[in-house]
Structure formats: structure tokens, C-alpha cells
C-alpha positions as CSV (number, residue, x, y, z in Angstrom):
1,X,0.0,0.0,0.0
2,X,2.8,2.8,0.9
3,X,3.6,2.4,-3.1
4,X,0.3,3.4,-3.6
5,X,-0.1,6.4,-1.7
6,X,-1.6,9.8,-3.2
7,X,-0.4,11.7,-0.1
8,X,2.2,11.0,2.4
9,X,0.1,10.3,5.3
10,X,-0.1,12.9,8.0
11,X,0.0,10.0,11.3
12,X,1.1,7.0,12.2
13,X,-2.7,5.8,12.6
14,X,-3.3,6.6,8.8
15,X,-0.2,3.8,8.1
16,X,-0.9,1.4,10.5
17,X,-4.5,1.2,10.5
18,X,-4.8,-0.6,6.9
19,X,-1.7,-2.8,8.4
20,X,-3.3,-3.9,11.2
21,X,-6.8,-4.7,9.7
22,X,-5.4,-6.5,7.0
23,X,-2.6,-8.4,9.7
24,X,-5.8,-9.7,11.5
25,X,-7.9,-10.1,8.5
26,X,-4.7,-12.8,7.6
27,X,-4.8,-14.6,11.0
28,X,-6.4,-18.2,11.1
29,X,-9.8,-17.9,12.7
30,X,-9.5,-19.6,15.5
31,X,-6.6,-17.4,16.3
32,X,-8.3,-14.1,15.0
33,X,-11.2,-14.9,17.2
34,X,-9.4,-15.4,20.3
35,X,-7.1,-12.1,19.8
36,X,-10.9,-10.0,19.3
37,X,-12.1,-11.9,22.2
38,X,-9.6,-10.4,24.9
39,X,-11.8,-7.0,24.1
40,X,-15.3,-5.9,24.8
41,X,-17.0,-5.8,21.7
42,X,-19.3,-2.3,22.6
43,X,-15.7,-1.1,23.1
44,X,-14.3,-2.1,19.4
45,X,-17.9,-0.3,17.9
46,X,-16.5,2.9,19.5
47,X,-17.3,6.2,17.1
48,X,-13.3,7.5,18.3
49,X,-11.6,8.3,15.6
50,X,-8.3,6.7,14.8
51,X,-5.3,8.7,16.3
52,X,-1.6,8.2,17.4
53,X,-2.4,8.5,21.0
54,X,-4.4,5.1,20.7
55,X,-2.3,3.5,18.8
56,X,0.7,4.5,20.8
57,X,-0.7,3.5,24.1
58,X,-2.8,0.8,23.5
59,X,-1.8,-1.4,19.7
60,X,-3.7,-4.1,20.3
61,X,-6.5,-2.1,20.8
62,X,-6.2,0.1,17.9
63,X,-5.5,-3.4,15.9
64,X,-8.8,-4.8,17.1
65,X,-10.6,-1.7,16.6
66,X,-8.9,-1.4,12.7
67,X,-10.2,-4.9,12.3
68,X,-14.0,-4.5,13.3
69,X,-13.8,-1.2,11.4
70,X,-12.9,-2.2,8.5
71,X,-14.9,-5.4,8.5
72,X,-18.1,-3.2,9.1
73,X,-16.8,-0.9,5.8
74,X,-20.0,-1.6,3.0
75,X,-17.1,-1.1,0.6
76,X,-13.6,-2.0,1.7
77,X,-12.0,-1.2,-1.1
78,X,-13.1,2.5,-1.2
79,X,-12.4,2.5,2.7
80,X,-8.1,1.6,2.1
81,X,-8.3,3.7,-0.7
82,X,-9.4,6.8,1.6
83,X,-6.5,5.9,3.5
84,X,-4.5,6.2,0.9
85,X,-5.4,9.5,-1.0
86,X,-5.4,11.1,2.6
87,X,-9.4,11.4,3.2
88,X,-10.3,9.3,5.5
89,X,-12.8,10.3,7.8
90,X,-12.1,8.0,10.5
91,X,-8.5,8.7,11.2
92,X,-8.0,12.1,13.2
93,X,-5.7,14.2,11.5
94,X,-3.0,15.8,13.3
């Protein structure tokens, strides 16, 4: 994906978010469900955006969350793609 970029990316959420999603989108299942397990799932639903702070002080959270947000995405194609022209909406800029 960072060949693809339209923008560099303005935080470290903006690059890590598509890598973790896809990371755990790669995991076994049995292994992918008991990672998302160890988190509440009202928690993972959470309307925060993405942003360094989370990601810096809590990884596995912000994987887990990157995961169930970008499973939810109708169209996940167009979602990673907002990552990379710099537009997404769910990623706090800085």
C-alpha cells in the first residue's frame, strides 16, 4: 500500500491502521477470534476516531478496533483507498 499512496500520510494511525486490519484479516480464525475476544465488543464499535495517541498506548486495541472497522466498511475497497489519497474520515488528523 505505501507504493500506492496519493499523499504521504499525515500520522502514524493513517499507516498502521490498513496494516493492522489486513494483519488480522490474515490470522487463522480460531486465532483471529481469540485475539478480538480479549476486548469488549461495545468497546471495538467505538465512534473515536483513529489517532496516534491510541495507537501508541494501546496497539492491540487500535488493531482490534482497525479490524472490526474495517470489517463493518459496505465497501472495503473504497475504505483503504481513503487511506491512501489522505481522506479518510475516521482517522484524526493531526
Amino acid at each position: 500500500m505505501h507504493q500506492n499512496l496519493r499523499r504521504k500520510a499525515t500520522t502514524h494511525a493513517a499507516y498502521e491502521y490498513p496494516a493492522y486490519a489486513l494483519q488480522i484479516e490474515a490470522l487463522p480464525a480460531h486465532v483471529r477470534e481469540n485475539f478480538l475476544s480479549s476486548f469488549d465488543e461495545a468497546t471495538l464499535k467505538s465512534d473515536t476516531l483513529f489517532n496516534d495517541s491510541i495507537l501508541f498506548f494501546s496497539p492491540y486495541y487500535f488493531a482490534a478496533r482497525a479490524y472490526h472497522h474495517f470489517k463493518s466498511a459496505p465497501d472495503k475497497c473504497a475504505h483503504l483507498a481513503s487511506v491512501l489519497t489522505d481522506t479518510a474520515s475516521f482517522i484524526a488528523p493531526m
